[in-house]
VEXTI-961457 format. One line per field, with one value per residue: residue in one letter; x, y, z of N, C-alpha, C in turn. Coordinates in steps of 0.001 Angstrom, whole numbers, always signed. Example, Ala and Ser with C-alpha at 12.3 -4.5 7.8 and 13.67 -1.06 7.14 Angstrom:
BEGIN
resn (a,s) $
n.px (+13190,+12850) $
n.py (-5690,-2250) $
n.pz (+7800,+7080) $
ca.px (+12300,+13670) $
ca.py (-4500,-1060) $
ca.pz (+7800,+7140) $
c.px (+13200,+12900) $
c.py (-3300,+30) $
c.pz (+7800,+7870) $
***
This chain:
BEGIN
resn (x,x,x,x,x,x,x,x,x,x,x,x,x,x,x,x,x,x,x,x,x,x,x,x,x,x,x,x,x,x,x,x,x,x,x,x,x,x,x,x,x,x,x,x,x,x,x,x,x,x,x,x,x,x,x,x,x,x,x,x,x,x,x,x,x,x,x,x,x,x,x,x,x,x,x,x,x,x,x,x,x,x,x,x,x,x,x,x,x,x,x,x,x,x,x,x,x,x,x,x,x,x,x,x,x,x,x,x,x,x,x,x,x,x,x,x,x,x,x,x,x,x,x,x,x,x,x,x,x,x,x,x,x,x,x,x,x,x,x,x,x,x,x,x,x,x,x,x,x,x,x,x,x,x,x,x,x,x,x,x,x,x,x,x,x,x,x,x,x,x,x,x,x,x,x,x,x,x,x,x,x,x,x,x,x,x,x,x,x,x,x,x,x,x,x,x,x,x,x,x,x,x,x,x,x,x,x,x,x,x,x,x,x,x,x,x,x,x,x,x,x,x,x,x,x,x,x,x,x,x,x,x,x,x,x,x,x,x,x,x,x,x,x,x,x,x,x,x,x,x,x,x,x,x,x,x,x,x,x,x,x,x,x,x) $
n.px (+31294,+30168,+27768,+25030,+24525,+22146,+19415,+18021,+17782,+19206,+19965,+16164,+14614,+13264,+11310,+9180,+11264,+11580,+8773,+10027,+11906,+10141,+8943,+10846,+11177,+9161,+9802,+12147,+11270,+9932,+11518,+13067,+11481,+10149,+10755,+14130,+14773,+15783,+14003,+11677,+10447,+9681,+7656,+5125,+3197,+1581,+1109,-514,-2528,-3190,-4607,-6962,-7872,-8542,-10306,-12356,-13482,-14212,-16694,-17818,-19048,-20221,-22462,-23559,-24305,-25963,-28893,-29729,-29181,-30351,-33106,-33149,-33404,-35725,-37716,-37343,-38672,-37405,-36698,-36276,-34471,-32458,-30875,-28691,-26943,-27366,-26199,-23534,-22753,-23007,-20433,-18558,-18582,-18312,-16096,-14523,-15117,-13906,-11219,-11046,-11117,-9508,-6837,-7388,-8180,-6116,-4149,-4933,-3285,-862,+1296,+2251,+3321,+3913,+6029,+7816,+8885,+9937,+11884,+13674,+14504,+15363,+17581,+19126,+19947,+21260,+22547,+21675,+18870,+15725,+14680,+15376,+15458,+14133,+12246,+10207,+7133,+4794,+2108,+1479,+1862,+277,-1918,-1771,-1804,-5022,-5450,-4823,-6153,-8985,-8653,-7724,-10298,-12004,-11183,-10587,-13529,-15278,-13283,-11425,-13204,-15283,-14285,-13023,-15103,-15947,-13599,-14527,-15981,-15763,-13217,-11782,-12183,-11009,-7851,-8207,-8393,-6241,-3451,-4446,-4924,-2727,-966,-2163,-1917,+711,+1307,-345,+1183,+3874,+2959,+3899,+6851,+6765,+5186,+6453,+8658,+7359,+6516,+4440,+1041,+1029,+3835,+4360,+2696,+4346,+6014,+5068,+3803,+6383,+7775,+6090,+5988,+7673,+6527,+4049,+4724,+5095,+2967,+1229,+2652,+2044,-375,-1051,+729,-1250,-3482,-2977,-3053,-1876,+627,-420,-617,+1350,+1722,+1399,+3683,+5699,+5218,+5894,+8035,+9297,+8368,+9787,+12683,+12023,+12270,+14869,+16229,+15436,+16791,+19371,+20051,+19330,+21588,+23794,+23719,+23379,+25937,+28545,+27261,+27640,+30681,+31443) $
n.py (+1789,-508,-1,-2050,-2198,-757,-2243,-1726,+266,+3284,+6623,+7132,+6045,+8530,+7894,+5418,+3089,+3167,+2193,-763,-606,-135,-2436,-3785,-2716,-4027,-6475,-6744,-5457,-7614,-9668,-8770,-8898,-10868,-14163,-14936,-12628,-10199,-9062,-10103,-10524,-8300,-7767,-10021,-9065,-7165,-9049,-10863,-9022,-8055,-10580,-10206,-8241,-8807,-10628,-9918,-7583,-9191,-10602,-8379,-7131,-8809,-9550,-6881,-6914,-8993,-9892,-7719,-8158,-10855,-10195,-8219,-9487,-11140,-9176,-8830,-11104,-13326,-16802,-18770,-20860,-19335,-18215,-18877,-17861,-15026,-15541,-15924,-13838,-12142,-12810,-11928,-9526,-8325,-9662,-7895,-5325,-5731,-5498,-3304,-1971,-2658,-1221,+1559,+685,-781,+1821,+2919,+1728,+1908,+3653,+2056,-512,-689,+2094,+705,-985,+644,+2762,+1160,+170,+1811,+2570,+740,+1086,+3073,+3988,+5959,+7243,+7824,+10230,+12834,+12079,+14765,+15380,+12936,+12724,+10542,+11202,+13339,+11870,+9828,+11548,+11938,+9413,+8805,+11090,+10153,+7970,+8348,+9646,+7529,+6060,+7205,+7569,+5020,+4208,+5886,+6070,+4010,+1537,+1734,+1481,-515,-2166,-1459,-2980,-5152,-5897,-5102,-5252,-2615,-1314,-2562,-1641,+1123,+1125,+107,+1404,+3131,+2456,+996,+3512,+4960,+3119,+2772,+5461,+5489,+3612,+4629,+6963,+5802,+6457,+8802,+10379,+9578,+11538,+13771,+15376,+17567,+17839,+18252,+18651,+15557,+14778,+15726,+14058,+11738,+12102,+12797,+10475,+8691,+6790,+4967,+4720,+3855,+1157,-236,-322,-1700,-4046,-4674,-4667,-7160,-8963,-9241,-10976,-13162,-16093,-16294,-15011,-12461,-11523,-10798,-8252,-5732,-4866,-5420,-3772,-1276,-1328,-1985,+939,+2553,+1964,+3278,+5904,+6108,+5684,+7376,+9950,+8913,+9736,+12214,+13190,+12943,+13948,+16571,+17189,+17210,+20318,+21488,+21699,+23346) $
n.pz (+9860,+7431,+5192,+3733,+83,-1475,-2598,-4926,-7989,-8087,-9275,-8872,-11989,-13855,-16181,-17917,-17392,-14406,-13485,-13033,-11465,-9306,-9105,-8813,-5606,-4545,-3907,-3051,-941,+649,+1140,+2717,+4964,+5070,+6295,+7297,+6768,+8369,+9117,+9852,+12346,+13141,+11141,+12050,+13673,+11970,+9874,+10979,+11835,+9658,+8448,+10662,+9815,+7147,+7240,+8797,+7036,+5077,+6249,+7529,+5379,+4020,+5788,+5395,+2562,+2182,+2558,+1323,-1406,-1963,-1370,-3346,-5106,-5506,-5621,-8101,-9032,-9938,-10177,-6631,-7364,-7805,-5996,-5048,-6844,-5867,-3325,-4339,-5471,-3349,-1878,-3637,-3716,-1039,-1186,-1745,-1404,+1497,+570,-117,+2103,+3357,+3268,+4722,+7360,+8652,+8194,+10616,+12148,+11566,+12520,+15407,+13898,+11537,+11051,+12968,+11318,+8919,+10167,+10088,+7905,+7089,+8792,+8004,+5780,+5387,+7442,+9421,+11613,+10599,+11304,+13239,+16855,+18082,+16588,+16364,+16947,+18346,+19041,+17450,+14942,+14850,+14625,+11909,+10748,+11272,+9756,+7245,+7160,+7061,+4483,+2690,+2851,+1577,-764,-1758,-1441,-3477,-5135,-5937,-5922,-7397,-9993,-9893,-9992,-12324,-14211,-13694,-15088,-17554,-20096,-21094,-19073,-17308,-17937,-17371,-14638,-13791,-13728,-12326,-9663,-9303,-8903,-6908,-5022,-4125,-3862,-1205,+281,+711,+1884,+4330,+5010,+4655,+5940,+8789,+8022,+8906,+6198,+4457,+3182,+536,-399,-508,-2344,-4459,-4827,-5131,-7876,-9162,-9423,-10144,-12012,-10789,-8602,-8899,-9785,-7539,-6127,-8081,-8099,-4915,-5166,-7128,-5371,-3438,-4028,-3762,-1366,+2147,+859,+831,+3331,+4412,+2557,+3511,+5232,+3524,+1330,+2717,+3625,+899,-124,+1856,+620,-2152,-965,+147,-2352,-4227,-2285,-2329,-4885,-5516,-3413,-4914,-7421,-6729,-5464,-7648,-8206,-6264,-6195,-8082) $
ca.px (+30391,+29830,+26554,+25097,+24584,+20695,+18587,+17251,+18461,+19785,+18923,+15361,+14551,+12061,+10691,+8714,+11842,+11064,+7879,+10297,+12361,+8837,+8649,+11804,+11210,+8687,+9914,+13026,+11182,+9380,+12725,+13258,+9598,+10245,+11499,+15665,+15453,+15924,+12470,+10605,+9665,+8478,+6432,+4503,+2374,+527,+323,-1841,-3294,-3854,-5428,-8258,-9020,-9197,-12060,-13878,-14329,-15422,-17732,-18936,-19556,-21401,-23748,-24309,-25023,-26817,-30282,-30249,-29477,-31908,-34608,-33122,-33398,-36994,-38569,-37407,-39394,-36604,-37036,-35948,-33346,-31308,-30751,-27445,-26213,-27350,-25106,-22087,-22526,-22676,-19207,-17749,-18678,-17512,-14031,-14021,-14939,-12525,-9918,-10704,-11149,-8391,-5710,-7461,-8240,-4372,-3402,-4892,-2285,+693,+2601,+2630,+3189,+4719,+6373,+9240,+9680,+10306,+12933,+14713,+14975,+16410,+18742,+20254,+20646,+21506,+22559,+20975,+17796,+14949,+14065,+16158,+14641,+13331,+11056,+9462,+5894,+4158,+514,+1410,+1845,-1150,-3010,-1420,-2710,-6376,-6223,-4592,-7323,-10097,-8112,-7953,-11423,-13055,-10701,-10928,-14768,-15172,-12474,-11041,-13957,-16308,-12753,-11995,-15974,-15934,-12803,-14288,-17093,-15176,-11786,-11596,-12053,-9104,-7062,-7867,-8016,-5169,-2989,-4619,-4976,-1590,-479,-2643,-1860,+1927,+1496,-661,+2553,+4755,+2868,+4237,+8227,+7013,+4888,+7990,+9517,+6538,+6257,+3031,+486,+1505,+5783,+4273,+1997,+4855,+7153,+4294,+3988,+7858,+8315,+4891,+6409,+8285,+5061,+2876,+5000,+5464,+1575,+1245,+3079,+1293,-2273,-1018,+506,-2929,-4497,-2310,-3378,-638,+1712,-756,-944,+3154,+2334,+1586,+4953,+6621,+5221,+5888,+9525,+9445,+8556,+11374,+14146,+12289,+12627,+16440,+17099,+15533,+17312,+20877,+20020,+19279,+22893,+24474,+23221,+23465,+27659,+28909,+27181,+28715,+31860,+31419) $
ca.py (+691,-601,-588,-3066,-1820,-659,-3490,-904,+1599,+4790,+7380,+6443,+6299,+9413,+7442,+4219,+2122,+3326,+989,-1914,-509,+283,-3360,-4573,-2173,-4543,-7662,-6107,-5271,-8520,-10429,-8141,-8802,-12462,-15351,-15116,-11383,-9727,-8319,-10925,-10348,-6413,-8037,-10980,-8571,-6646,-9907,-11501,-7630,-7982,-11765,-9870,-7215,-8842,-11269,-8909,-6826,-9976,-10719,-7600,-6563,-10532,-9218,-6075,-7008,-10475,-9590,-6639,-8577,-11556,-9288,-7488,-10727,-11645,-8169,-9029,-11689,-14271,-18268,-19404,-21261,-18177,-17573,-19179,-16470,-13779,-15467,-16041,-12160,-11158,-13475,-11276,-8150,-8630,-9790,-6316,-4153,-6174,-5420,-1627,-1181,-3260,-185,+2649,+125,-792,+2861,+3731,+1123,+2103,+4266,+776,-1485,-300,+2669,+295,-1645,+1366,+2632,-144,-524,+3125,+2634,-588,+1047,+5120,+4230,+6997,+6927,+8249,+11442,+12892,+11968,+15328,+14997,+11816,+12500,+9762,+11273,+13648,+10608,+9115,+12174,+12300,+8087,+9346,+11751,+9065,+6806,+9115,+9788,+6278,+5499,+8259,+7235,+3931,+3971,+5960,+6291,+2428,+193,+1989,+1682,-1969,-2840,-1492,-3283,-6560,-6134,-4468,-4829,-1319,-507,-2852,-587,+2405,+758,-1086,+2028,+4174,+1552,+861,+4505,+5372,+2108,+3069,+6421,+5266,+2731,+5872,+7788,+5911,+7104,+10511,+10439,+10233,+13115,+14796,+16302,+18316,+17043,+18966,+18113,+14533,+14883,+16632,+13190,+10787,+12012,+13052,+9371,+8032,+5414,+3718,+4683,+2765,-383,-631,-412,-2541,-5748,-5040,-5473,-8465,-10099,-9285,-11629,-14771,-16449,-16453,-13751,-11277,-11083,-9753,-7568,-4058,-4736,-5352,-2523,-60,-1771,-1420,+2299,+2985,+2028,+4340,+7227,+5922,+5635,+9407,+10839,+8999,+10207,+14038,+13824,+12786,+15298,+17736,+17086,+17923,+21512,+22056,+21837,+24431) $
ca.pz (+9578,+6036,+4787,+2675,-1045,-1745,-3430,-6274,-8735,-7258,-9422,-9462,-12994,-14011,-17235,-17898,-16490,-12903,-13081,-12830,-10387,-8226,-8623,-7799,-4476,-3554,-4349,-1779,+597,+295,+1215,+3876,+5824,+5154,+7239,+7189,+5984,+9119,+9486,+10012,+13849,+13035,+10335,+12581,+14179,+10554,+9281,+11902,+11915,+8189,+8554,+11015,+8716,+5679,+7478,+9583,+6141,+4539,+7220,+7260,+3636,+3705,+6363,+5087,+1476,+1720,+2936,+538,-2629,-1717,-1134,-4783,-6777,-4729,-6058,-9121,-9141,-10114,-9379,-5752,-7486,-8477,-4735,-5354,-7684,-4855,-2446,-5076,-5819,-2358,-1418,-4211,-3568,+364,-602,-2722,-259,+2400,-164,-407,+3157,+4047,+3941,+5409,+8629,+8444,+8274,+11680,+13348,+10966,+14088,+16003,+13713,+10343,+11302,+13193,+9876,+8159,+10528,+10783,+6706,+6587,+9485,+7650,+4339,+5275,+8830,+10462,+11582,+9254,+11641,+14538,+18129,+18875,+15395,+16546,+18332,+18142,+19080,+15935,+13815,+15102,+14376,+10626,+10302,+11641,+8540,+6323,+7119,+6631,+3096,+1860,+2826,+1014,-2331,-2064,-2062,-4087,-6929,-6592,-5877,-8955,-10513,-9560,-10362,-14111,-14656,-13192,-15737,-19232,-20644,-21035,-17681,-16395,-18715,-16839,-13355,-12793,-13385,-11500,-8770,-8906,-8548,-5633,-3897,-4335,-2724,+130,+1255,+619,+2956,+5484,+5241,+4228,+7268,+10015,+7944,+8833,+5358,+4203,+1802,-1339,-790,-650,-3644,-5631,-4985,-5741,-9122,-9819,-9180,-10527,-12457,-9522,-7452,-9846,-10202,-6116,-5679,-8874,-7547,-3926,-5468,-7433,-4008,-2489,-5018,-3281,-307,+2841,+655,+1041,+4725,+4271,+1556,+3607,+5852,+2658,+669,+3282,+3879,+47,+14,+2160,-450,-2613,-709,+112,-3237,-4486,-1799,-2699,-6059,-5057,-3290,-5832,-8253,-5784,-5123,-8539,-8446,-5083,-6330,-8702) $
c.px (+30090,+28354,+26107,+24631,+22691,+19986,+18052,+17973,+18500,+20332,+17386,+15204,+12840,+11000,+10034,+9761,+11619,+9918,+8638,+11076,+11125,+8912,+9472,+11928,+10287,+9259,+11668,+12561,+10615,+10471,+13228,+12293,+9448,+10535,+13045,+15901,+15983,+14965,+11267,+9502,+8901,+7394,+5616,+3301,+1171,+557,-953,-2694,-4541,-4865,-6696,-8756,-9310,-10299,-12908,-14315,-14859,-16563,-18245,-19646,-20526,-22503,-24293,-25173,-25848,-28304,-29850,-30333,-29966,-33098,-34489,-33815,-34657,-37741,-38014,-38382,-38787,-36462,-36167,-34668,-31795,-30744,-28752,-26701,-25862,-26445,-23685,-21406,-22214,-21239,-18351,-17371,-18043,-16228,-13726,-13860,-14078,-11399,-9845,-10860,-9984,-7123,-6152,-7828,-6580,-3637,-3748,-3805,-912,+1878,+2618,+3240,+4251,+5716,+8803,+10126,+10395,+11549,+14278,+15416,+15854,+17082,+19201,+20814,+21002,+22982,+22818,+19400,+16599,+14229,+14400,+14678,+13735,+12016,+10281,+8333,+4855,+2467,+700,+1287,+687,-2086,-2988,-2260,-4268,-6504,-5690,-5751,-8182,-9872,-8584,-8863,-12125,-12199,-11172,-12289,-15396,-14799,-12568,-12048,-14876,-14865,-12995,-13798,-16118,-14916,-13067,-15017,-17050,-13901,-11272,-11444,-10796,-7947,-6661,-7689,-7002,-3992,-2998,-4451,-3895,-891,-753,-2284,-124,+2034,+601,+193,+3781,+4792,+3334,+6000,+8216,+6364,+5681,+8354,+8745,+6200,+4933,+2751,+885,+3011,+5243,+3371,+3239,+5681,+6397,+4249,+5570,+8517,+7270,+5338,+6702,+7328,+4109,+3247,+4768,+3752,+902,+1367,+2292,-197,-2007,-603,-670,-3738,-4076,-2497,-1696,+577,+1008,-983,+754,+2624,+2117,+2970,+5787,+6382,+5562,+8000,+10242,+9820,+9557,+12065,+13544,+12271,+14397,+16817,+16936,+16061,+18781,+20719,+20051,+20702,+23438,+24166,+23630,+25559,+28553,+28747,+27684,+30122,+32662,+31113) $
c.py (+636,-1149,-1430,-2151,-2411,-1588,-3228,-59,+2516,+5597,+6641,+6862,+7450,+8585,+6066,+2983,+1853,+2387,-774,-1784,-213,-1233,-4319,-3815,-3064,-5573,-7729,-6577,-6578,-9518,-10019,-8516,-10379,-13504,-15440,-13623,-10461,-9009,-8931,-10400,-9149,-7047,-9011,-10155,-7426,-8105,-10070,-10199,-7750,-9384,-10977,-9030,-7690,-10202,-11156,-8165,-8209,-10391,-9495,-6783,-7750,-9901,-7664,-5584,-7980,-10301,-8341,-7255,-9692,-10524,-8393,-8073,-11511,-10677,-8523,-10181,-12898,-15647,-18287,-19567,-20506,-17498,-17813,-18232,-15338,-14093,-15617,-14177,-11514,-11380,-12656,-9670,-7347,-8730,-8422,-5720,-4393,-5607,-3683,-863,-1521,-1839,+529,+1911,-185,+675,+3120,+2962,+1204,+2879,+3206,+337,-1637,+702,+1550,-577,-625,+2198,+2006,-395,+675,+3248,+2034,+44,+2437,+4828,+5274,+6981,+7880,+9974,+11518,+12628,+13451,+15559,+13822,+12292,+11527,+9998,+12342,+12879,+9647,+9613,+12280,+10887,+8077,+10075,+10663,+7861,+7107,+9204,+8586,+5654,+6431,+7926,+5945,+3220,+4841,+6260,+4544,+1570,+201,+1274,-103,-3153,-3070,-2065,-5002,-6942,-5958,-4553,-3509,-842,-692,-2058,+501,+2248,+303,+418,+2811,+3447,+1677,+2766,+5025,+4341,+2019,+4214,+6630,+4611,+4182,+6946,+7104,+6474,+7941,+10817,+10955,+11385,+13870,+15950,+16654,+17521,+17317,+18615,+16387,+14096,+14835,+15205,+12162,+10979,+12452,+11757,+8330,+6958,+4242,+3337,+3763,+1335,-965,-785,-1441,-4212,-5759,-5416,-6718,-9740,-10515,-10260,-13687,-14877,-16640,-15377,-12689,-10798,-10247,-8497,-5872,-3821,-4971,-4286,-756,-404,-1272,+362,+3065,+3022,+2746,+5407,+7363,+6523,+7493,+10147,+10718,+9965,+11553,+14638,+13454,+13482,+16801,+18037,+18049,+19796,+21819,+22553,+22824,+25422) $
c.pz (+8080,+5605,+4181,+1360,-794,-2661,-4676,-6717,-7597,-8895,-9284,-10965,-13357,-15440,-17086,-17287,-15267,-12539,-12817,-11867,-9113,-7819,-8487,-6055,-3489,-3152,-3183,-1219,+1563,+1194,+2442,+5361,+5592,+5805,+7018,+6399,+7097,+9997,+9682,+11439,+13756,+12182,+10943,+12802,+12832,+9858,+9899,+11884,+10649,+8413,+9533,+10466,+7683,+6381,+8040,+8461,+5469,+5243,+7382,+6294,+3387,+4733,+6009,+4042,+1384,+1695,+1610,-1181,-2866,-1942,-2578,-5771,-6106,-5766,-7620,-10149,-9816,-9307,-8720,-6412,-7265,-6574,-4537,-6066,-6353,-3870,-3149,-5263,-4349,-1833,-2014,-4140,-1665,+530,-1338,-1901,+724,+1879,+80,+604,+3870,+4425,+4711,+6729,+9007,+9070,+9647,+12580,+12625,+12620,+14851,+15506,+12133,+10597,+11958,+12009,+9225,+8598,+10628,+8923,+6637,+7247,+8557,+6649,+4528,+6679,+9617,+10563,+10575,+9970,+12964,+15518,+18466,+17304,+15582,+17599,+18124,+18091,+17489,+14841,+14008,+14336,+12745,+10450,+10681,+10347,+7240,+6039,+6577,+4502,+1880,+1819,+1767,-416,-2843,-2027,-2932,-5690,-7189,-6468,-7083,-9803,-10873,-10233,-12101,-14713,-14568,-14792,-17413,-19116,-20344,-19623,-16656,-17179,-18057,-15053,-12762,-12697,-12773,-10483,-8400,-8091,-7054,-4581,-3711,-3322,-1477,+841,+1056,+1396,+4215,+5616,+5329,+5578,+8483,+9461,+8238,+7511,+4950,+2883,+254,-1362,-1337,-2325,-4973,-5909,-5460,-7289,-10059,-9876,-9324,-10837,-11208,-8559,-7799,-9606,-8844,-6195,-7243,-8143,-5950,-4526,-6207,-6287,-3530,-2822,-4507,-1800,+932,+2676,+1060,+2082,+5402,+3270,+2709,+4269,+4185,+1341,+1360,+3184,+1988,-691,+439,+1349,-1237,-2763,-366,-1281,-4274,-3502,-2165,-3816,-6226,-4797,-3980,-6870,-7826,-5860,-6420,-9096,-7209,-5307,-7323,-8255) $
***
């Protein structure tokens, strides 16, 4: 069977290039998780997923801040009028937190829902599947997206949302946020391939930053999808579909490195 030829570099690139190959990985996987890519049907079901989480967290970040920052800008003793502000602020602060709760609610239905995308991209392009049958337990992989969840909630309130606030509010701060942002939002879609392999937190650590760059750019272009209405309800099937090719492509890259000292 002839495969089709990988969509991204193979080596990944270890230096500042790798951020453009991160974000041609999405922009793949993107094409893949699309309408006429082949992946459409695995991806139907985390869209519509994604469309109820990202407006149950706005709906519930709006009811849990509104009464509190009325009643802020009351004791302040600020004219009636200004009540308008308090609800513009709370609309904003709702789609934030939607945004930064949006993955770790996501991650607990990844073994449904993502998991077969991500198979299915590393059959097409390896063809073999991404982790023999008797390595697949699904309540193990449950129990790994239970601690994934827990993970990305406790970062993403509070590293990225202080993060994502001081950046709304200073130059400077989008400086230091967007790369970090990007990085971490790179190797949270990364944990799902590394996931099936069942690898431990520190192997997975060691590949997130040996491959930072590419990690950055991939979680880069997903928070800029996120920012577009209709694309962003594809972007976690297409950042995970993404992720895949770039664990494909650091592993072609390993054997091929690897071959030449064999032969010596």
């Amino acid at each position: 069977m002839t495969l089709p030829p990988l969509p991204i570099d193979t080596p990944l690139a270890e230096s500042w290039r790798g951020f453009f190959t991160g974000i041609n990985a999405f922009f793949a996987g993107l094409k893949l998780v699309a309408p006429g890519g082949g992946l459409f049907r695995y991806a139907v079901a985390p869209a519509l997923l994604s469309l109820v989480a990202l407006v149950g967290g706005v709906l519930l970040g709006w009811f849990l801040l509104h009464d509190w920052i009325n009643d802020w800008i009351a004791q302040q003793g600020w004219a009636s009028w200004l009540g308008w502000l308090g609800s513009a602020l709370v609309f904003v602060l709702a789609v934030l937190l939607a945004y930064f709760l949006f993955m770790p609610v996501m991650a607990l239905l990844a073994p449904l829902f993502i998991d077969p995308i991500v198979e299915r991209v590393y059959q097409r392009y390896t063809g073999r599947p991404i982790a023999p049958p008797e390595a697949r337990s699904f309540m193990r992989r449950q129990l790994g997206a239970f601690v994934l969840s827990a993970k990305l909630m406790v970062v993403g309130l509070v590293i990225e949302l202080p993060l994502a606030l001081l950046a709304l509010f200073t130059g400077v701060g989008a400086i230091i946020a967007v790369p970090i942002r990007g990085w971490l939002q790179g190797g949270d879609l990364l944990d799902n391939p590394l996931g099936m392999r069942h690898l431990r937190v520190r192997e997975r650590y060691k590949l997130f930053w040996r491959w930072r760059w590419s990690v950055t750019g991939l979680g880069a272009a997903c928070d800029l999808a996120m920012l577009i209405p209709v694309l962003n309800l594809l972007v976690l099937a297409a950042g995970a579909a993404g992720a895949t090719l770039l664990l494909i492509s650091s592993e072609q890259g390993a054997t091929a490195a690897a071959e030449p000292a064999a032969r010596q």
